[in-house]
C-alpha positions in Angstrom: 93.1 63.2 108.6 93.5 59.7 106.8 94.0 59.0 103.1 90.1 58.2 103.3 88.6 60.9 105.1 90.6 63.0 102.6 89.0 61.0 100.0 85.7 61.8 101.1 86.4 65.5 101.3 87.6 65.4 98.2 84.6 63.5 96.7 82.0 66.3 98.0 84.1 69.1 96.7 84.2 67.2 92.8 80.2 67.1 93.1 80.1 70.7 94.0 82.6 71.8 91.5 81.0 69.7 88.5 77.5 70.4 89.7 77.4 74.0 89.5 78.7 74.2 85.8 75.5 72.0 84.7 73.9 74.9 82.6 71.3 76.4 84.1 68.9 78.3 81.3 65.1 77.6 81.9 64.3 74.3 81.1 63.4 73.1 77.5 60.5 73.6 75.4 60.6 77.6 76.7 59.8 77.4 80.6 60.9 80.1 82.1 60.6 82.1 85.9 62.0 81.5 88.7 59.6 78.5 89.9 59.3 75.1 87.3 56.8 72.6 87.9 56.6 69.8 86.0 52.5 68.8 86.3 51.2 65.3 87.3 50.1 64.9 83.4 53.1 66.3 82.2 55.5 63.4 80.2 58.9 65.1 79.2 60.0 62.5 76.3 63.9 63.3 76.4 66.4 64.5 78.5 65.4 68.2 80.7 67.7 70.6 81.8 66.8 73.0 84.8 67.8 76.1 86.3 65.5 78.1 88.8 64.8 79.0 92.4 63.3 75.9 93.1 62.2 73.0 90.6 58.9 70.1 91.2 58.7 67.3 89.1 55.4 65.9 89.8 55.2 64.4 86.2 57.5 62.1 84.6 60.4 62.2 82.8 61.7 59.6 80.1 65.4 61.1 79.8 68.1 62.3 82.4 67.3 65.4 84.6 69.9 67.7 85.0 69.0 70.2 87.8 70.5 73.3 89.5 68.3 75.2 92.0 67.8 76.5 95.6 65.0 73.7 96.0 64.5 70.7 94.3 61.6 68.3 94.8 61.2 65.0 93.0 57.2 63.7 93.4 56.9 62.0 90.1 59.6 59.8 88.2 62.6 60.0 86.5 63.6 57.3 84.2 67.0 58.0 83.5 69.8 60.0 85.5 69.4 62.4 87.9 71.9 65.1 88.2 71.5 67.7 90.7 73.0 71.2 92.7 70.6 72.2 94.9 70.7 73.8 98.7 67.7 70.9 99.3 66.7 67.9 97.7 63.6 66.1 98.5 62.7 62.5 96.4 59.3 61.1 97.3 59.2 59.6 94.1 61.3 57.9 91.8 64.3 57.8 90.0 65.1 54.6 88.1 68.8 55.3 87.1 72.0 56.8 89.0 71.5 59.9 91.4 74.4 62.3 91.5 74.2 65.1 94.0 75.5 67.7 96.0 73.3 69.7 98.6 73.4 71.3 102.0 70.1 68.7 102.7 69.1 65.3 100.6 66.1 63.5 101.9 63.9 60.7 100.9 61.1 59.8 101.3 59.2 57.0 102.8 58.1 56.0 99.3 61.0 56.8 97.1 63.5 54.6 95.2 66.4 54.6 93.5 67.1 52.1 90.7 70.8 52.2 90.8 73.6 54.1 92.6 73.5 57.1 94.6 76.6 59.1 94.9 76.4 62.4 97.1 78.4 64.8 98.4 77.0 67.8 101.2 75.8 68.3 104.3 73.5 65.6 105.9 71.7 62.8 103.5 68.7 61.1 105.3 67.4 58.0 103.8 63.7 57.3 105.1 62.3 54.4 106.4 60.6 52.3 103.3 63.1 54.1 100.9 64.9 51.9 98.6 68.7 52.2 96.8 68.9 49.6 94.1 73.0 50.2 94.0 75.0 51.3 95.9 76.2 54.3 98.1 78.5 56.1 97.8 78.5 59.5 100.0 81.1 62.2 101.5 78.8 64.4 104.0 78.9 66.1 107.5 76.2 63.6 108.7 74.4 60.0 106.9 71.3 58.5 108.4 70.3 55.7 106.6 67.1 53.6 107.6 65.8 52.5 104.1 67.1 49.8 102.3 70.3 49.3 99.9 70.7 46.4 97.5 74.3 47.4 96.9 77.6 48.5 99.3 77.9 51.7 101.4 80.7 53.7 101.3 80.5 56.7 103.8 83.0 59.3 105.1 81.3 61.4 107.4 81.2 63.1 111.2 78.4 60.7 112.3 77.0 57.8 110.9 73.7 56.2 111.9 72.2 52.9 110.2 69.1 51.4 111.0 67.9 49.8 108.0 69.1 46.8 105.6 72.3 46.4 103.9 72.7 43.7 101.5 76.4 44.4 100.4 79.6 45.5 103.0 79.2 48.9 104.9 82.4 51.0 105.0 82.0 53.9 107.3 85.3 55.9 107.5 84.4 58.4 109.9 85.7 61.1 111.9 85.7 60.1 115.6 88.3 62.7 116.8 87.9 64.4 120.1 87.6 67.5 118.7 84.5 66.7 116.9 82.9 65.0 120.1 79.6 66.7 121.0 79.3 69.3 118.1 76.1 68.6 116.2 77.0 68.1 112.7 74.2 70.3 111.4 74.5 73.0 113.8 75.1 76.0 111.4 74.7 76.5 107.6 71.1 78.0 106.0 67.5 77.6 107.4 66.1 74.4 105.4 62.6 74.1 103.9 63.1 70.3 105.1 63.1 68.8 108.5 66.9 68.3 108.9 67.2 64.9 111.9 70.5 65.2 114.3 72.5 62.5 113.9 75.6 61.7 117.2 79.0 62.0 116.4 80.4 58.6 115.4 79.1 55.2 114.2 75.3 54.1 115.9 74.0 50.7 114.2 70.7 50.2 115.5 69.6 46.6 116.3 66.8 46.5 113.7 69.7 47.1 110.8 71.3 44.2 108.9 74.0 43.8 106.9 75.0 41.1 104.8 78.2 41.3 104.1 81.4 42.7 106.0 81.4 46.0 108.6 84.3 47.9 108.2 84.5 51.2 110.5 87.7 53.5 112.0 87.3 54.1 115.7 90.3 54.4 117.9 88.8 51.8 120.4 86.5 48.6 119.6 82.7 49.4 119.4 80.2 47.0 120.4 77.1 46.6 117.7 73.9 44.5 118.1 74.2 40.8 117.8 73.3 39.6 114.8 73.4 42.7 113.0 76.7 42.1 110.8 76.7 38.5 108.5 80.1 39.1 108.1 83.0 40.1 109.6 83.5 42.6 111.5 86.8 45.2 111.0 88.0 47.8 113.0 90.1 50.3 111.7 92.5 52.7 114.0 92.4 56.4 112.4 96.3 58.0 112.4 95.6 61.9 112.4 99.4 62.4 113.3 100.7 61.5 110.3 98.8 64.2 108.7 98.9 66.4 111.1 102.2 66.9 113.1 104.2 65.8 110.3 105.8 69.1 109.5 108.5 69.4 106.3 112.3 70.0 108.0 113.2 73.6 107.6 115.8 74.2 105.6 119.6 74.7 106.7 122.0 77.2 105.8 123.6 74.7 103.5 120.7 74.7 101.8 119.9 78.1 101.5 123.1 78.5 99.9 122.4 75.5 97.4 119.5 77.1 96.7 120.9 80.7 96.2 123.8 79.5 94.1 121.6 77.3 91.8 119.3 80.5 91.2 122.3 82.7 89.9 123.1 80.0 87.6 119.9 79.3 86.1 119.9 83.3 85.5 123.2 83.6 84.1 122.4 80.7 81.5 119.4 81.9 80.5 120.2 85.3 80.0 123.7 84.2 78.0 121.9 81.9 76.1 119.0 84.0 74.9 121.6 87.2 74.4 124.0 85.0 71.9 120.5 84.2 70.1 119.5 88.0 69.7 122.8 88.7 69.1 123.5 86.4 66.1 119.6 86.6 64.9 119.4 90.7 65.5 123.2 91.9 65.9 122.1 95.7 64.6 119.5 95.4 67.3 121.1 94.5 69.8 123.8 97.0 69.6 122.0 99.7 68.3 120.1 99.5 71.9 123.4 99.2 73.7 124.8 102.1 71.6 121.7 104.0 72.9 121.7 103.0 76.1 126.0 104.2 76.3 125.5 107.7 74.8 122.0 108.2 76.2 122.3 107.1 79.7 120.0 109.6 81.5 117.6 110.5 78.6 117.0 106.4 78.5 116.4 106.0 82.3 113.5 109.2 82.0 112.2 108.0 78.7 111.7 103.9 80.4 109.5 105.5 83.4 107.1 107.0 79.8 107.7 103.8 78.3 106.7 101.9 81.3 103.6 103.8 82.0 102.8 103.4 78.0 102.5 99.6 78.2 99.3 100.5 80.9 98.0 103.1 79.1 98.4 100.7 75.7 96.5 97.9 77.3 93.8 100.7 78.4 93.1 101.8 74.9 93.1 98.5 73.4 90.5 97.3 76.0 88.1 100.3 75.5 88.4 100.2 72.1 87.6 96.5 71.9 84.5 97.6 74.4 82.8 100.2 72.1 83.3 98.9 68.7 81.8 95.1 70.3 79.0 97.7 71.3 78.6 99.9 68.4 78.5 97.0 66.2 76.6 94.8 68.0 73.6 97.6 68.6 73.9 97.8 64.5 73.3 94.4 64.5 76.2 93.0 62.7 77.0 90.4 65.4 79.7 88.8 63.0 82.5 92.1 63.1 81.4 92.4 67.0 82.5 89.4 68.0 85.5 89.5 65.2 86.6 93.0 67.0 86.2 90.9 70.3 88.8 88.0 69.1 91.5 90.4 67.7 91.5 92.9 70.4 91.8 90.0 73.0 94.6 88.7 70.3 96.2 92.7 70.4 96.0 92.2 74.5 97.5 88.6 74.7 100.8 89.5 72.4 101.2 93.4 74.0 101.6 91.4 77.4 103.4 88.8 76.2 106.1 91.0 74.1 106.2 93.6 77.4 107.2 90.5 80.1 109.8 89.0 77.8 111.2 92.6 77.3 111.5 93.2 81.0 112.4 89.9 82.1 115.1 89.4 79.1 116.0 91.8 77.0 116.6 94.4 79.3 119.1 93.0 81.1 120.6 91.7 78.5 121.1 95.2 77.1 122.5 96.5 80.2 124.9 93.3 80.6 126.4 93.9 77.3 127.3 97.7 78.2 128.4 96.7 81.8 130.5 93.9 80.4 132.2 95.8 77.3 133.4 99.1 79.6 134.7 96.6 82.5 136.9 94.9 79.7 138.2 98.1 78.1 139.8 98.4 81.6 140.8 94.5 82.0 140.9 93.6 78.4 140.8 96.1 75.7 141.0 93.2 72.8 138.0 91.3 74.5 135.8 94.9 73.7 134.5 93.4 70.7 134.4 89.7 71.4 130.8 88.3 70.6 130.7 85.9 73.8 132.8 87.5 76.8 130.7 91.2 76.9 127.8 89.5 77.5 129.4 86.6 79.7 131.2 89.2 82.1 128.1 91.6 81.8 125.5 88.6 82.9 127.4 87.1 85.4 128.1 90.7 87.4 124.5 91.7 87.1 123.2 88.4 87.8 125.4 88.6 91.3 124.3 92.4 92.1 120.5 91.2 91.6 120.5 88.0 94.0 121.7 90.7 96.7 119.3 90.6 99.6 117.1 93.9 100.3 118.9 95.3 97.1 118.4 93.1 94.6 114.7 94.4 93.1 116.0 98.1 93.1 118.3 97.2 90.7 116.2 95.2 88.9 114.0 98.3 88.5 116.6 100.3 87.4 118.0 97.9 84.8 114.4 97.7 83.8 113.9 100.9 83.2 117.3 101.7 81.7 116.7 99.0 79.1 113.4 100.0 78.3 114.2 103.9 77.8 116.7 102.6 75.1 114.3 100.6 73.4 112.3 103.2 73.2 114.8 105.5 71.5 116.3 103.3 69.2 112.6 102.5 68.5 111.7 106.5 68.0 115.2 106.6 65.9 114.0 104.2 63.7 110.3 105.4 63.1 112.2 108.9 62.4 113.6 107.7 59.7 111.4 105.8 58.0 109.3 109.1 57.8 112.2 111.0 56.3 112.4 108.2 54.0 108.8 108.5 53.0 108.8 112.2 52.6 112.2 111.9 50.1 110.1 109.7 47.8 107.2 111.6 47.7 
């Protein structure tokens, strides 16, 4: 696939994307159902907002229209934009500013005009005999028949192409001619239309009632003949390159690399994990080593007690989400809108910082509790005066976890287990701690 085709692509998937968040409430002035009809005598003064089953405008409307519907039919006028998602699109009448589309069909009529650009993205666009386009086009879509008139450029990447009516600018058609595509209809599958939907052939067909007045540029992997006449300009063939794109395949990597890529891993880990440990340790050193202390004279109660606390953290975010549920409900069936939605923002706040605080505890501190343990009773082997060193605990403790945790097939068992280790003596320095604080409170009363 070229840079252009992919261009193309890319162009119809925007208008989809950007299309479908145009809000669709009924339109103004309190229409509702499913089926809006602006009447023949209806003038909307400003700009109308649309979102239904299918949408008429028979009247006229002064402002922009910003539509998004199953159907959409455009019989009147539309002074300003028009801004459409729709599975059809039908304009018999007029719109005197941009059009902006995406659909699975866009037709029009013998009778319509455009007063400046169009720019569509979908699956076939059909521009009638008589029709007019007052700018230019611009259009990413499986199939483009175009037999009215433009005043401006066209700029089409598409599966077939098919011209027959006047050009005053250049025509760039960028479209896919591949072998594969050769002989498919481009409208073959996709939803039953309310809209006769014309086949177009696969590739480029100029017929020799078209004119352009400017230059033809088209890809094609061999020369094309066109009408005589036909093309003012010049002429330009370009030759697609699909193996660029598509054999082109990223070089595996080699066992040097691997390695490279192993070894830089560890080392990231072991900084990170020394780093953030001498910050805890200088900011919280009674934390740090009450949790180690913990985890050293409670070494099995702390592995059963991180399986609880693990479990806690789901039940936590449980509670916190129902409770956020019911009082929003409660509250809002009293009608006092302003605490329901206050309940709303802090439970979503209580959410946000219990998942936040739980990752960084298993990703960090954990490990950083067990590395401290590991590292101070390997150096009361080695290095008995080291025991109480505020660097080389941690350092020895990092780097030989770090290098047990890399281990293929091995490596997230231990993780788990560290995880869970760390957690269980959190949890019991944590239950220490609140222990006391109620002794204390009981003394003074």
């Amino acid at each position: 696939m070229s840079h252009k085709r992919k261009f193309f692509s890319a162009l119809a998937i925007f208008m989809l994307v950007a299309l479908t968040i145009v809000p669709t409430a009924s339109a103004f002035e309190g229409r509702e159902g499913n089926h809006v009809v602006i009447e023949a005598d209806e003038i909307i003064e400003d700009d109308l907002y649309i979102g239904a089953e299918s949408v008429t405008v028979d009247g006229v409307i002064k402002g922009d229209l910003f539509v998004g519907a199953g159907t959409v039919t455009i019989n009147g006028t539309v002074e300003g934009d028009l801004m459409v998602g729709t599975q059809s699109l039908v304009i018999n009448g007029s719109v005197e500013d941009d059009v902006r589309g995406f659909a699975a069909a866009f037709q029009l009529g013998s009778d319509a005009k455009i007063g400046d650009d169009l720019l569509f993205g979908g699956g076939s666009l059909e521009a009638k005999s008589g029709s007019l386009i007052g700018g230019d086009i611009v259009v990413g879509a499986g199939q483009v028949l175009v037999a009215g008139d433009t005043e401006g450029d066209i700029l089409a990447g598409t599966g077939a192409f098919e011209l027959s009516g006047n050009v005053t600018g250049n025509v760039s058609a960028y479209v896919d001619s591949s072998t594969e595509n050769e002989g498919v209809p481009p409208m073959s599958f996709g939803p039953s239309m309310n809209i006769s939907i014309p086949s177009v052939s696969p590739g480029i067909t100029i017929d020799k009632a078209a004119s352009i007045g400017g230059n033809l540029s088209y890809t094609a992997f061999d020369e094309l003949s066109f009408p005589a006449g036909v093309v003012a300009g010049e002429t330009l063939r370009v030759e697609p390159n699909y193996a660029e794109y598509e054999y082109d395949r990223p070089t595996p990597p080699t066992a040097s690399d691997m390695a490279g890529f192993w070894a830089l891993g560890l080392l990231r880990t072991i900084i990170t994990l020394t780093a953030i440990g001498l910050l805890l340790g200088w900011l919280f050193p009674n934390f740090l080593a009450g949790a180690e202390y913990k985890l050293q004279t409670e070494t099995m109660p702390s592995l059963g007690w991180g399986v609880i606390a693990y479990a806690a953290f789901y039940f936590a975010l449980l509670v916190i989400f129902t409770a956020m549920i019911l009082g929003a409900i409660i509250f809002g069936f009293l009608s006092l809108g302003g605490l329901s939605g206050t309940i709303v923002v802090l439970g979503l706040l209580a959410l946000f910082a219990l998942i936040v605080g739980f990752i960084l505890t298993v990703a960090y501190l954990t490990k950083i509790i067990v590395s401290l343990l590991g590292g101070k009773l390997i150096l009361a082997r080695v290095k008995p005066e080291w025991v109480n060193h505020k660097v080389y605990p941690l350092l020895v403790g990092v780097i030989l976890l770090s290098l047990i945790m890399s281990i293929p097939f091995v490596g997230w068992l231990v993780k788990l287990i560290v995880v869970l280790f760390g957690l269980g003596a959190l949890w019991l320095l944590g239950r220490e701690q609140f222990g006391k604080k109620e002794e204390v409170a009981v003394v003074e009363v």
